[in-house]
C-alpha positions in Angstrom: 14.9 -37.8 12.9 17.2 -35.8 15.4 15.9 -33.9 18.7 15.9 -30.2 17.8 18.2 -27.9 19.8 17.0 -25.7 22.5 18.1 -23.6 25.2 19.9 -25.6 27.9 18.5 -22.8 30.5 16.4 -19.3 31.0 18.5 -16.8 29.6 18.3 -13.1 29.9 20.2 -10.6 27.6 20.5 -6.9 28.8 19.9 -4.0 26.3 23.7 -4.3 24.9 23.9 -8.0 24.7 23.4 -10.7 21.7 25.6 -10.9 18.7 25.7 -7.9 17.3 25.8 -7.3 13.2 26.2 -4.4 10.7 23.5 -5.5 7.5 22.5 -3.5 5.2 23.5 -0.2 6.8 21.5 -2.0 9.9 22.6 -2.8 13.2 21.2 -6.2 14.2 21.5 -7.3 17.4 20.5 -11.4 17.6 18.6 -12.4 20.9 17.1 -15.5 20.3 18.6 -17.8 17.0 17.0 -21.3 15.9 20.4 -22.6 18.1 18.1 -22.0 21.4 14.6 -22.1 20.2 15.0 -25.1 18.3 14.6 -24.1 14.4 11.7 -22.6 15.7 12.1 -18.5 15.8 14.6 -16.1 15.1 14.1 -12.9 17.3 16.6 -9.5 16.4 16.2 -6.1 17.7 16.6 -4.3 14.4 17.9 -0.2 14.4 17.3 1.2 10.4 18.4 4.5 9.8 16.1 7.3 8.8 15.0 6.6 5.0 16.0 3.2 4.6 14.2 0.6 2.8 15.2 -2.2 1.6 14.5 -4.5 -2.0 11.4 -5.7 -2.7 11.7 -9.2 -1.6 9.7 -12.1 -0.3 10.8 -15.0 2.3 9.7 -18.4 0.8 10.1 -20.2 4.1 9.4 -17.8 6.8 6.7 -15.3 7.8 8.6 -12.0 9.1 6.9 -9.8 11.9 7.8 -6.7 13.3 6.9 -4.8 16.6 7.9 -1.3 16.4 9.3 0.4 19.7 9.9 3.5 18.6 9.8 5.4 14.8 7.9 4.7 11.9 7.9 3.1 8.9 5.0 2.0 6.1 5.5 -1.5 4.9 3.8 -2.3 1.9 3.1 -6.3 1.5 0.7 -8.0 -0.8 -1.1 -4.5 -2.2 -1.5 -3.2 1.3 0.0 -0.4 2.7 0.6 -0.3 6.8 1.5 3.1 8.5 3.3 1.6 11.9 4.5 3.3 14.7 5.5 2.9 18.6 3.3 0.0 19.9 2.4 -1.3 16.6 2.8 -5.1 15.6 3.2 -5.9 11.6 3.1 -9.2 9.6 4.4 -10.1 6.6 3.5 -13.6 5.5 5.2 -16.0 3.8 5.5 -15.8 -0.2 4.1 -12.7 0.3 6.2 -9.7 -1.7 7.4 -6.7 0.3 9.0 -3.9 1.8 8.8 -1.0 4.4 10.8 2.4 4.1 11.3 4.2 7.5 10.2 7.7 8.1 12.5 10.5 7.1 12.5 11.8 11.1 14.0 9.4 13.0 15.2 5.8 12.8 12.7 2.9 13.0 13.7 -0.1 16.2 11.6 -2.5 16.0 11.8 -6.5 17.2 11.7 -8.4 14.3 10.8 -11.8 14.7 11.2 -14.9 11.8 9.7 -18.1 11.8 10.8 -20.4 11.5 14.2 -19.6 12.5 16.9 -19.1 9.7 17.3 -15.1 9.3 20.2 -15.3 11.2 22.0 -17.4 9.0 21.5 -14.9 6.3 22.2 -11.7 8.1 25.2 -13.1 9.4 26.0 -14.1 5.2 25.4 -10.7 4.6 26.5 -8.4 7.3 29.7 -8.1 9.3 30.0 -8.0 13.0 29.7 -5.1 14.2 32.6 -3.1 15.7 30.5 -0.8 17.7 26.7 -0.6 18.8 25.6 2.2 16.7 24.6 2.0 13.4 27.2 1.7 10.4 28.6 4.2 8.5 26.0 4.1 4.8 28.1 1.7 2.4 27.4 0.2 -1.1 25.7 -3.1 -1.3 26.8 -5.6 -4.1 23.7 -6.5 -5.8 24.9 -9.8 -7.1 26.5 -10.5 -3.6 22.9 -9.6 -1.9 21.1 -11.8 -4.6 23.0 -14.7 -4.0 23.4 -15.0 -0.4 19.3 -14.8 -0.6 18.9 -17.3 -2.7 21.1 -19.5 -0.5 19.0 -18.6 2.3 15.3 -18.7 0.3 14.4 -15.4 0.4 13.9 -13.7 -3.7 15.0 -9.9 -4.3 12.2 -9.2 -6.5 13.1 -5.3 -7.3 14.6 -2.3 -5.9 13.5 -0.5 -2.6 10.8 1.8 -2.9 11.0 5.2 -3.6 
């Protein structure tokens, strides 16, 4: 059994620091990866645009939480609906199907934390770094590509993003 990987030292990253990463018409910025917390926790400041949602989906490893700092978005998981805003703290288990769409006002940024760690890996299999911190000009997404690069990374696209 090998030692898990952690952070040599205390790190601090400022507002415009951590890799940064155009995904899905997101821009991702990484601040903590399973490199420095061990496998244990995946931590990305998330900006959506206005509108977006993404595929119905479900993580078959990790449980995905978000803490909104500002916006709003309802995420729908397991035949709930949650209306979250500024302040608010949402989890999604495990296994559990589902989705959010962000309010039609204003972008959502929220910390979005995964654990364990792993998310990265998939962003990064989807995405593309990003040239500039702002979000990305709206592109097409290649379902197949999407598909498979979850399935590599055990999360299912189970349907389309809600209307």
């Amino acid at each position: 059994m090998t030692e898990p990987v952690v952070a040599a030292s205390p790190y601090l990253l400022r507002p415009d620091e951590g890799e940064a990463l155009w995904f899905l018409d997101n821009l991702v910025t990484l601040k903590a990866t399973g490199a420095v917390t061990g496998g244990a926790l995946t931590v990305a400041h998330f900006v959506n645009p206005a509108g977006f949602a993404p595929p119905l989906h479900r993580h078959l490893v990790e449980d995905e939480m978000f803490y909104v700092l500002s916006g709003a978005a309802e995420f729908l998981c397991a035949g709930s609906r949650l209306a979250a805003g500024p302040g608010d703290f949402v989890l999604l288990p495990k296994g559990e199907p589902h989705t959010f769409r962000v309010g039609a006002d204003a972008p959502l940024v929220a910390l979005q934390l995964t654990t364990p760690a792993g998310f990265e890996d998939f962003a990064a299999a989807v995405g593309v770094p990003a040239a500039e911190r702002r979000l990305p000009d709206p592109g097409p997404v290649d379902p197949a590509a999407l598909g498979h690069a979850a399935a590599l990374h055990r999360i299912e696209i189970l349907g389309p993003p809600p209307r």
